[in-house]
PLY file of the C-alpha trace (Angstrom):
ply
format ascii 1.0
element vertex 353
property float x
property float y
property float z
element edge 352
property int vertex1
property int vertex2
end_header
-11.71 -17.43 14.79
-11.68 -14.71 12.23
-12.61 -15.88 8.62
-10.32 -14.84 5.89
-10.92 -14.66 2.21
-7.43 -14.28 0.37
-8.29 -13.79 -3.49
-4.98 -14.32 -6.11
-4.04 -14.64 -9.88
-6.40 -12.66 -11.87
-6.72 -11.89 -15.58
-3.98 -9.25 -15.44
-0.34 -9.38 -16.89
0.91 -9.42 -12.85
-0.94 -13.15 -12.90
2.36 -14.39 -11.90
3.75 -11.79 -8.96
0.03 -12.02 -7.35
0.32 -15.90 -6.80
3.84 -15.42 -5.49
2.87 -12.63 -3.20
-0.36 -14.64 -2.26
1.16 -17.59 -1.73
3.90 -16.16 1.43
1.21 -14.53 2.62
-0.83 -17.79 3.00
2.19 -19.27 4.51
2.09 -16.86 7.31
-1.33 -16.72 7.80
-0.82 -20.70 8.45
0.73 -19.92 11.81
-1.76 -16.72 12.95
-5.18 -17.08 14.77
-7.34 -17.37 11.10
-9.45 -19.56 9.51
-8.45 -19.04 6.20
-10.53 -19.26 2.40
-8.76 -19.64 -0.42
-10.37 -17.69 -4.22
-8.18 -18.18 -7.02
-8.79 -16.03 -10.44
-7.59 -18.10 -13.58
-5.79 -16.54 -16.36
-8.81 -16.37 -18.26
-11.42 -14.79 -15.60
-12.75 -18.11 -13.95
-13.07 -17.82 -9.77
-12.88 -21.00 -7.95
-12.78 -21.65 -4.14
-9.79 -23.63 -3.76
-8.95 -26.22 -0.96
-5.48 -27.58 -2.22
-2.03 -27.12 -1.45
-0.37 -23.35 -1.15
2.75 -24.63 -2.83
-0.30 -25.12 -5.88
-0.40 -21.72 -5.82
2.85 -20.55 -7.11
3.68 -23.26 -9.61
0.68 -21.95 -11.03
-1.49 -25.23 -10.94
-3.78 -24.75 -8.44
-6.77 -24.80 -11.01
-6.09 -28.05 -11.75
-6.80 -29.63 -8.09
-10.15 -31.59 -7.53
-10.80 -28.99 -4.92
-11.31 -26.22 -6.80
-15.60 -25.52 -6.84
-17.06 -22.61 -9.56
-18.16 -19.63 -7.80
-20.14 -16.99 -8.32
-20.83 -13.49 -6.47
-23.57 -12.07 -4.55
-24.44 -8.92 -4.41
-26.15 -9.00 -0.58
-23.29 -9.12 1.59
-23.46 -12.52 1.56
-19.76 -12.77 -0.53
-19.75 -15.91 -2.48
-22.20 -18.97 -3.68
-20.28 -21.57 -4.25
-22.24 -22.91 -7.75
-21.51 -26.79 -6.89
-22.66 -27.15 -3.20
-24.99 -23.62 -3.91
-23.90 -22.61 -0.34
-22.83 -19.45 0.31
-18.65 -19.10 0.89
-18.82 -16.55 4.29
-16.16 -14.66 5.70
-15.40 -11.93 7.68
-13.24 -9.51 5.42
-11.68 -10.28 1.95
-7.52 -10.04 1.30
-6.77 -9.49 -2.09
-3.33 -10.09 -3.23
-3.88 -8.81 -6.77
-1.37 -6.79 -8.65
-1.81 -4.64 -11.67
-4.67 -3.92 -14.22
-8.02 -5.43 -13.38
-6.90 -6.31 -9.72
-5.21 -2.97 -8.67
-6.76 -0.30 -11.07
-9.93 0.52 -9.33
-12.09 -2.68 -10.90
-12.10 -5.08 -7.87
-12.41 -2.81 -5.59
-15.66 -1.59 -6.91
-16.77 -5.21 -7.25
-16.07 -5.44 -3.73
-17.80 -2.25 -2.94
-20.65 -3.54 -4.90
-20.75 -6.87 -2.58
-20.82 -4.34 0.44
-17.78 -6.95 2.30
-15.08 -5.64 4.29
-11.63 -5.72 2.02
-8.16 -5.28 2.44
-6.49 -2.51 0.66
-7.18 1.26 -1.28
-10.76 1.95 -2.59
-12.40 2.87 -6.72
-10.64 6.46 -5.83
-6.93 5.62 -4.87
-6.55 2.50 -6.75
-7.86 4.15 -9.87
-5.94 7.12 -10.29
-2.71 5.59 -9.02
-2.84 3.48 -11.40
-3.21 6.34 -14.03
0.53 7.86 -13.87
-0.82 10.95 -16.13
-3.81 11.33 -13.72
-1.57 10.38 -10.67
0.75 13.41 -12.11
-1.26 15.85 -12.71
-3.35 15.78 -9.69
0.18 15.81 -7.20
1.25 18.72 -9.19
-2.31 21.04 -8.33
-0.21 19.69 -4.68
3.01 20.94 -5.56
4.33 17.69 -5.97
6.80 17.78 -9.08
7.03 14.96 -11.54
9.65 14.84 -14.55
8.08 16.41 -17.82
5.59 14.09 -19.47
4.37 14.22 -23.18
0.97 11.23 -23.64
0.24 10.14 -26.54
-2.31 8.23 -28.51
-0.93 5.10 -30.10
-3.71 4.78 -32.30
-3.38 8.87 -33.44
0.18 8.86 -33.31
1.46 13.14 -33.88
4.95 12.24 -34.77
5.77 15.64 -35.26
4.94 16.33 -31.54
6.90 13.09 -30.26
10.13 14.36 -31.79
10.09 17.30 -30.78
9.42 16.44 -27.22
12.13 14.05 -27.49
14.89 16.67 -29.08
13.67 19.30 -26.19
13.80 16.64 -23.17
17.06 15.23 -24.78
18.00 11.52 -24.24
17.85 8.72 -22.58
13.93 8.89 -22.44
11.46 6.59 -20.90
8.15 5.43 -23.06
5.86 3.73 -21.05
2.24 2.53 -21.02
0.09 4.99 -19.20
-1.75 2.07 -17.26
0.39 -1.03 -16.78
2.52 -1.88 -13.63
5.51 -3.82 -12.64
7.66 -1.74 -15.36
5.75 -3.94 -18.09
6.18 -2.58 -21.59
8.76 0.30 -20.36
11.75 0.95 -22.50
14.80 3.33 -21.71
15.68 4.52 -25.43
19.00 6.64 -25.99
18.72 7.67 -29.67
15.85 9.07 -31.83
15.60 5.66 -33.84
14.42 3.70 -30.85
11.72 6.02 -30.46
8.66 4.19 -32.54
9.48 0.84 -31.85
9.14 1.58 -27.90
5.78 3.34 -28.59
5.29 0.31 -30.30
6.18 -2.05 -27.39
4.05 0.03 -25.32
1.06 0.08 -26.93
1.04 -3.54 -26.28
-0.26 -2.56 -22.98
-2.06 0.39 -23.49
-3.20 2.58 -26.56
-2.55 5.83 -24.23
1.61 6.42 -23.90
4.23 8.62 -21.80
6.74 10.03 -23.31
9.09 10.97 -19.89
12.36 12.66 -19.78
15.08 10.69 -17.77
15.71 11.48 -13.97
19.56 12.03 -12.76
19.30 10.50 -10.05
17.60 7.51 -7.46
14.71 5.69 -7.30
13.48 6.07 -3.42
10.31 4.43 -2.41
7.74 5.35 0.93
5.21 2.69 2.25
2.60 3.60 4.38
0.39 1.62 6.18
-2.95 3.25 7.40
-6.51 4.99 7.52
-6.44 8.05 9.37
-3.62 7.10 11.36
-0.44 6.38 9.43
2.52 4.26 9.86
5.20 5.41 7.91
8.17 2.90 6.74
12.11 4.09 6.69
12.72 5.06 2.85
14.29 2.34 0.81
16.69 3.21 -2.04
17.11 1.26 -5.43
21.16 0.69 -6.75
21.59 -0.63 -10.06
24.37 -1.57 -11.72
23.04 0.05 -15.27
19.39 0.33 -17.30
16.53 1.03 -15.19
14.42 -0.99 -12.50
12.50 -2.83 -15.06
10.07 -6.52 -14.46
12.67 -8.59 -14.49
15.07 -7.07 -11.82
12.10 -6.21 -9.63
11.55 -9.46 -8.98
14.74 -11.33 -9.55
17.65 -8.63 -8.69
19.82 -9.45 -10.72
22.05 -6.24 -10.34
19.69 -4.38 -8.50
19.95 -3.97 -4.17
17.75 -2.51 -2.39
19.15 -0.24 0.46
17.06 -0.11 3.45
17.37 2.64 5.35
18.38 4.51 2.20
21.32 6.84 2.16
20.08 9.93 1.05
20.24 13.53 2.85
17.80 13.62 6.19
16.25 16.80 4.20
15.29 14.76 1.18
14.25 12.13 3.51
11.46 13.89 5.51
10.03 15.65 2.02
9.89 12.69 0.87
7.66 10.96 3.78
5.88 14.45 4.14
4.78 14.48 0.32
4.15 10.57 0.26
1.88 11.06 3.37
-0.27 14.15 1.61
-0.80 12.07 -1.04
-1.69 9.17 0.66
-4.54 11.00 2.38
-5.19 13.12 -0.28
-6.24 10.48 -2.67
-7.94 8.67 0.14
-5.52 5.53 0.91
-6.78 2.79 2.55
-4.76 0.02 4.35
-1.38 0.47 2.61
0.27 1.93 -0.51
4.25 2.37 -1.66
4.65 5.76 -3.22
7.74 5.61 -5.40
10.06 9.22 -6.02
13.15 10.25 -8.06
15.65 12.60 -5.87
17.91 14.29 -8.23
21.57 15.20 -7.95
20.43 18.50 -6.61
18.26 17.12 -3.71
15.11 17.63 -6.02
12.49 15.23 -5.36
10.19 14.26 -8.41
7.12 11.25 -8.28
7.38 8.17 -9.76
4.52 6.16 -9.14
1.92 4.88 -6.41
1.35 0.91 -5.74
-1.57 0.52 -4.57
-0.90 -3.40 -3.79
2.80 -3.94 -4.38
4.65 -7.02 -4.32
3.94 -8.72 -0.98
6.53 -11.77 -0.10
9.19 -10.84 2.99
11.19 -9.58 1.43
9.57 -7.39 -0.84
10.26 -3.52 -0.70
7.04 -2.49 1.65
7.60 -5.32 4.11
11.44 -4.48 4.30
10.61 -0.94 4.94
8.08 -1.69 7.72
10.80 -3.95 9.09
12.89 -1.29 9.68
10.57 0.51 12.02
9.73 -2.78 13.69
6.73 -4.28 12.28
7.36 -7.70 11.39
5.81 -9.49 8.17
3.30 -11.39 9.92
2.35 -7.75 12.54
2.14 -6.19 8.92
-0.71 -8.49 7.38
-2.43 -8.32 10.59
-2.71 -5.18 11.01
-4.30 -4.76 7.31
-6.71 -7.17 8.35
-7.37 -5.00 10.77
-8.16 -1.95 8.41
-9.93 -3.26 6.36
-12.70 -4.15 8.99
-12.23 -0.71 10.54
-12.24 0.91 7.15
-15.87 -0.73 6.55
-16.89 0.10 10.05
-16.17 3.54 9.23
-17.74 3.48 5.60
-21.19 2.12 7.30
-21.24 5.06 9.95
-20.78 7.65 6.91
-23.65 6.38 5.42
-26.47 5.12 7.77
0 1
1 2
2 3
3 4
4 5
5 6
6 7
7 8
8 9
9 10
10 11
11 12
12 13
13 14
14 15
15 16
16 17
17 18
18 19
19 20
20 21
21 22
22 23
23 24
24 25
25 26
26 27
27 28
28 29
29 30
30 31
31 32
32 33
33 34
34 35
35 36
36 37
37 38
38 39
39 40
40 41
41 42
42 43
43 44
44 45
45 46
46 47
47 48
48 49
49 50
50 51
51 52
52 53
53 54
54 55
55 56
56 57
57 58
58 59
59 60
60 61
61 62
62 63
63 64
64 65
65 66
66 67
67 68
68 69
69 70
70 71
71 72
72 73
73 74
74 75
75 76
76 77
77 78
78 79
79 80
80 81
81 82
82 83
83 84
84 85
85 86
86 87
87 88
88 89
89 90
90 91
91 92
92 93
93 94
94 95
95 96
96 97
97 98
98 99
99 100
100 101
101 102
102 103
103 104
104 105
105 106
106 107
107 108
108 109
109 110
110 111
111 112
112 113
113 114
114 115
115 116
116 117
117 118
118 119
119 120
120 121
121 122
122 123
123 124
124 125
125 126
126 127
127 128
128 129
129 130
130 131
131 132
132 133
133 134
134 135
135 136
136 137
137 138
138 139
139 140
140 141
141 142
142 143
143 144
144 145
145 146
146 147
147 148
148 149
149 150
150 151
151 152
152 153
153 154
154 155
155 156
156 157
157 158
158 159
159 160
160 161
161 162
162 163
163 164
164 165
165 166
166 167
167 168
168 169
169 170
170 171
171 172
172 173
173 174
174 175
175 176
176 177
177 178
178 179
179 180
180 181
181 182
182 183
183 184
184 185
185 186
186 187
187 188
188 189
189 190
190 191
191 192
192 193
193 194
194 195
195 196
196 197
197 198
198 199
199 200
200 201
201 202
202 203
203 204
204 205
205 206
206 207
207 208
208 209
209 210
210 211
211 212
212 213
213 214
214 215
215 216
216 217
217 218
218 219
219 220
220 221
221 222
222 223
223 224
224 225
225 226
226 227
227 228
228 229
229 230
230 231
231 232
232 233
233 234
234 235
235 236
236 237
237 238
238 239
239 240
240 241
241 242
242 243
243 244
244 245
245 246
246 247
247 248
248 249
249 250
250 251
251 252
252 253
253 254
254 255
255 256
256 257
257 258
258 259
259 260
260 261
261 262
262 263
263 264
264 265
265 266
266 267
267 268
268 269
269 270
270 271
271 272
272 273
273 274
274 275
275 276
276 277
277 278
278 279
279 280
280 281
281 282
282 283
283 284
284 285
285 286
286 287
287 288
288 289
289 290
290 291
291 292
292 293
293 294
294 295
295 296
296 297
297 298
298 299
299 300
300 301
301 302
302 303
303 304
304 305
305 306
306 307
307 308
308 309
309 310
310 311
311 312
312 313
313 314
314 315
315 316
316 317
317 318
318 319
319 320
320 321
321 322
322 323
323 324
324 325
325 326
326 327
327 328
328 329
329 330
330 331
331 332
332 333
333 334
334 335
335 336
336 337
337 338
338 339
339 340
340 341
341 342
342 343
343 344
344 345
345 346
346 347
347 348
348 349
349 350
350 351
351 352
């Protein structure tokens, strides 16, 4: 039987999502052919191997268990030594459900690269620079991928001068963001000129480097691809809100928000939209899955959002409803990323012997 590491939490501000993505995962993983290790990440940086309950997991008290055992990592493919029993934790590949800064940015998955395991998910390259939205930006428009104009600024050198007069050229509403943050955290929609510093503000909360973005006309469509060399492709899912913008707290409660899957757009805007999520995907070297995110304006335009790297994983979370349209079910999907991961460190140890 197939040993399965399934890291969650971490010290990023998606602490939260990853243990609710982790935990349906775990849940499904109960009924498939896997033997199955459980690493938790505290709040504060701590990793414990954790032998308690999965419904632990969510309520976010899993740390306080008798199971849980320090560990500490090796760097000689052996994964784990457990710092209690000093044993080593073995396992055949690693599944981490970690959203966000410091779990999704690049980080981990050198730390796992440095461990030389197998691992579920995008490598340093992908993760990194979608998690950069300037970076992201820039490099999809040398691909002739369009994004909506962009102004970044320093919060610590603020040039107000430059900031308003982005803002009274792009016009409003306008979207300030942090550069590097996910899940819509620190994002505000501002519709007048005396909003403008207090969202910077807000921002910089997250991140001293800013985006000043001029608002889309249009909808939010999002493409999730599952994958090495070979790609599955998901239908397109469209996001309908009532008013605002799809910010942390619809994403994961829709309150307003629905989520149309297949998504009612024009077949035309449809297949540019898989074709241009699919270039990038192999163009920043995607590994096991990603959700690239688009705008498609009133005129059929299509404009990137954002990639996710490791988006929100429960059933019925955007990626998994997508895939369920083509006929992969929830537990097929995790499966088959299993699956890619091994393959994708097969194929990293014939590149380099």
């Amino acid at each position: 039987m197939k040993k399965v590491a399934v890291i969650f939490g971490g010290v990023s501000m998606e602490h939260e999502v990853s243990l609710i993505s982790s935990t349906a995962i775990l849940k499904t993983m109960e009924t498939l052919d896997y033997e199955v290790i459980k690493i938790g990440i505290t709040r504060k940086g701590s990793w414990y191997f954790y032998e308690g309950p999965i419904e632990d997991i969510q309520k976010d008290t899993w740390f306080l268990h008798p199971s849980c055992q320090p560990l500490g990592i090796d760097f000689s493919g052996k994964g784990f030594l457990n710092l209690e029993t000093k044993n080593y934790l073995l396992f055949d590949v690693l599944f981490p459900v970690l959203h966000g800064g410091l779990g999704e940015n690049g980080a981990m998955q050198g730390l796992f690269e440095m461990m030389d395991v197998p691992f579920v998910g995008c490598g340093v390259l992908a993760s990194a620079v979608s998690m950069n939205k300037l970076l992201l930006h820039q490099y999809a428009e040398k691909m002739g991928i369009k994004s909506t104009p962009t102004l970044q600024i320093n919060a610590q050198k603020l040039d107000e001068q430059a900031i308003l007069d982005f803002a009274r050229i792009s016009g409003y509403p306008l979207f300030v963001k942090p550069n590097e943050a996910g899940s819509s955290k620190g994002i505000t929609r501002i519709e007048k000129e005396e909003e403008l510093f207090e969202a910077i503000h807000t921002a910089s909360e997250f991140d001293k480097n800013i985006l000043l973005q001029q608002s889309v006309t249009g909808v939010e469509i999002g493409c999730s691809i599952i994958g090495n060399d070979e790609l599955i492709v998901g239908e397109c899912d469209k996001v309908d809100l009532e008013s605002g913008f799809f910010n942390y707290v619809e994403k994961y409660n829709l309150i307003t928000a629905k989520i149309e899957v297949p998504a009612k757009i024009s077949q035309k805007a449809t297949e540019k939209i898989k074709q241009q999520a699919q270039e990038l995907y192999r163009a920043l070297e995607c590994r096991g899955l990603a959700r690239i995110d688009f705008f498609v304006t009133e005129d059929d335009d299509i404009l990137l959002n954002e990639i996710n790297t490791m988006p929100g994983f429960t059933a019925h979370s955007r990626l998994p409803m997508m895939m369920s349209e083509i006929g992969m079910s929830y537990a097929n999907i995790i499966e088959k990323l299993i699956e890619l991961g091994e393959e994708s460190y097969e194929n990293k140890l014939l590149t380099t012997r």
